[in-house]
RODODO-447042 format. One record per residue (C-alpha): residue number from 1; x, y, z. Coordinates in steps of 0.2 Angstrom, whole numbers, plus 2048, in hexadecimal, padded with zeros to 3 digits. Layout:
% residues N
+-----+------+-------+-----+
: pos : east : north :  up :
+-----+------+-------+-----+
: NUM :    X :     Y :   Z :
...
+-----+------+-------+-----+
//
This chain:
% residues 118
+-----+------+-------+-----+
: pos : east : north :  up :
+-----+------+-------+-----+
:   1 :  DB0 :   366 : 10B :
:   2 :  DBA :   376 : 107 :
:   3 :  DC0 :   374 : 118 :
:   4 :  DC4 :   363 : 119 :
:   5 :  DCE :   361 : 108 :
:   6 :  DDB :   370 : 10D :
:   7 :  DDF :   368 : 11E :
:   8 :  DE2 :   358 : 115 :
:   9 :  DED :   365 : 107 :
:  10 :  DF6 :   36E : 116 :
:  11 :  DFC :   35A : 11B :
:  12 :  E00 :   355 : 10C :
:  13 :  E13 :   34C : 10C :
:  14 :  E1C :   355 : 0FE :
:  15 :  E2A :   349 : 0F6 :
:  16 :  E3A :   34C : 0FB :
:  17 :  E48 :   354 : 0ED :
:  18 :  E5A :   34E : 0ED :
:  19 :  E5E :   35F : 0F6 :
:  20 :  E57 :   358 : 108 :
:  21 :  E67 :   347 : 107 :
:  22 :  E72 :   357 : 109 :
:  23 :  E69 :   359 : 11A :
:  24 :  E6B :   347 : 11E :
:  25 :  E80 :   348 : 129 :
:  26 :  E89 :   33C : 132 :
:  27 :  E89 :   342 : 144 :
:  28 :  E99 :   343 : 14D :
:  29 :  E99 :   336 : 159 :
:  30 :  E8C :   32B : 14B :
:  31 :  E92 :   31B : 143 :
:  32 :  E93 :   315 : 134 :
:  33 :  E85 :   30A : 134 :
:  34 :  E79 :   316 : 13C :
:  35 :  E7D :   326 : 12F :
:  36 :  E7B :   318 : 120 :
:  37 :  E69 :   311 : 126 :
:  38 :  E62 :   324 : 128 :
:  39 :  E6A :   32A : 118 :
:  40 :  E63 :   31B : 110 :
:  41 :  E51 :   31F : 119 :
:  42 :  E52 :   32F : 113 :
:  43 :  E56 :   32A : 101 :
:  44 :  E47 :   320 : 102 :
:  45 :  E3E :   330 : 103 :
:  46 :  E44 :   33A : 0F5 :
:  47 :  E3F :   332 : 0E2 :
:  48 :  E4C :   330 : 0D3 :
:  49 :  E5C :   332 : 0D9 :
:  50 :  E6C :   32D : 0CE :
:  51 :  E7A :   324 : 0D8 :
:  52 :  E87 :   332 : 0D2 :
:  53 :  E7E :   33C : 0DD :
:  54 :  E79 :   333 : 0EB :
:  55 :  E8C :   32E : 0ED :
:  56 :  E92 :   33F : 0EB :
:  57 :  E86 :   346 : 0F9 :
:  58 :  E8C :   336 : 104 :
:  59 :  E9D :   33A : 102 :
:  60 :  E97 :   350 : 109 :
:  61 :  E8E :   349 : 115 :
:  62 :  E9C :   33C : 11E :
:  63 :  EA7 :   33F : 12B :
:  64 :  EBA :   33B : 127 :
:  65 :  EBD :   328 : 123 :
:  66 :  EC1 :   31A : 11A :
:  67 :  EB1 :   316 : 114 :
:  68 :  EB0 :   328 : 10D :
:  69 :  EC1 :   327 : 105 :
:  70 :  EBB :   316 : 0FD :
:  71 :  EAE :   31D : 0F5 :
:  72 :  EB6 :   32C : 0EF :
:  73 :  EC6 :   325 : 0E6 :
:  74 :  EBA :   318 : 0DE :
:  75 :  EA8 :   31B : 0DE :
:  76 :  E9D :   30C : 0DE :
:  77 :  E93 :   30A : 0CC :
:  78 :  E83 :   303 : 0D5 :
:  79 :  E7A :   306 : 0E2 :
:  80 :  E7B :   2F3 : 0EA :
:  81 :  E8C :   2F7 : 0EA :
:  82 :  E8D :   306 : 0F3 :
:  83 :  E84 :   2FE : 100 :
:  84 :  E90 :   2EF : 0FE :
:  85 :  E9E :   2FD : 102 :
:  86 :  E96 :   304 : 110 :
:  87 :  E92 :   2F2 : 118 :
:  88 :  EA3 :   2ED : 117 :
:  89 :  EAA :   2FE : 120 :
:  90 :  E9E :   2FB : 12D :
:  91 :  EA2 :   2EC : 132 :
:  92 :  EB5 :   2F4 : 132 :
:  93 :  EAF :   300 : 13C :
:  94 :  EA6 :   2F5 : 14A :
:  95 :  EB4 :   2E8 : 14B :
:  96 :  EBD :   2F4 : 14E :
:  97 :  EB3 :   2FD : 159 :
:  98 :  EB7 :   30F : 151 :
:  99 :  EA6 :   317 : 153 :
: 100 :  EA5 :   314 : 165 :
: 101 :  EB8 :   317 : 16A :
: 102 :  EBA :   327 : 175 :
: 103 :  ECA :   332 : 179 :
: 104 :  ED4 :   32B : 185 :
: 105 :  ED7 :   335 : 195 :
: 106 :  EE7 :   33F : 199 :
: 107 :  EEE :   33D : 1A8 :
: 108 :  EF2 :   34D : 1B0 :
: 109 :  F02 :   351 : 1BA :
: 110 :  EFB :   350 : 1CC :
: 111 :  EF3 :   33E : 1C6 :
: 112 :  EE3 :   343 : 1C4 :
: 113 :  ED9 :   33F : 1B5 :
: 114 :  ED7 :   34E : 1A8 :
: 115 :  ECA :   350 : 19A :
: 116 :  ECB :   34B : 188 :
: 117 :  ED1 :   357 : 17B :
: 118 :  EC4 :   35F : 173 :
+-----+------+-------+-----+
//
């Protein structure tokens, strides 16, 4: 019984503190869309956390853009409508096909093609 109760112990999911959304980054080559539904999957995990802070550790965690600047210069005063925000810069972001776009190639002297900048 002893045996029994401390594997069930050992595999016992702790809840999450807001400490792990720190964790949760936009990738460099990640949309938009895909860095908002696995920070909101993550944020599902972790119990009682204020808007203030979720935003603040959304707006660490972005890459540079518009979306990030939005919610910077004006923080959103509910959660619906942070998600509002963030649904209306990804949709931005797809028509305009931003996420997906890749360096265009150089063209070297001798016509060959050289590599994107890094």
């Amino acid at each position: 019984m002893a045996k029994t109760l401390h594997h069930f112990t050992i595999n016992k999911r702790y809840p999450k503190t807001a400490s792990y959304l720190f964790t949760i980054v936009q990738h460099e080559h990640e949309g938009l869309r895909e860095y908002v539904q696995r920070f909101s999957e993550a944020v599902l995990e972790v119990p009682h956390v204020n808007l203030k802070l979720l935003t603040s550790i959304m707006q660490q965690n972005l890459r540079s853009s518009r979306f990030k600047e939005s919610i910077s210069g004006k923080p959103p005063t509910t959660k619906e409508e942070l998600l509002a925000k963030a649904t209306k810069y990804i949709r931005i972001e797809e028509t305009a096909g931003t996420r997906t776009m890749t360096p265009m190639k150089r063209r070297s002297t001798e016509g060959g093609v050289m590599p994107p900048k890094a």
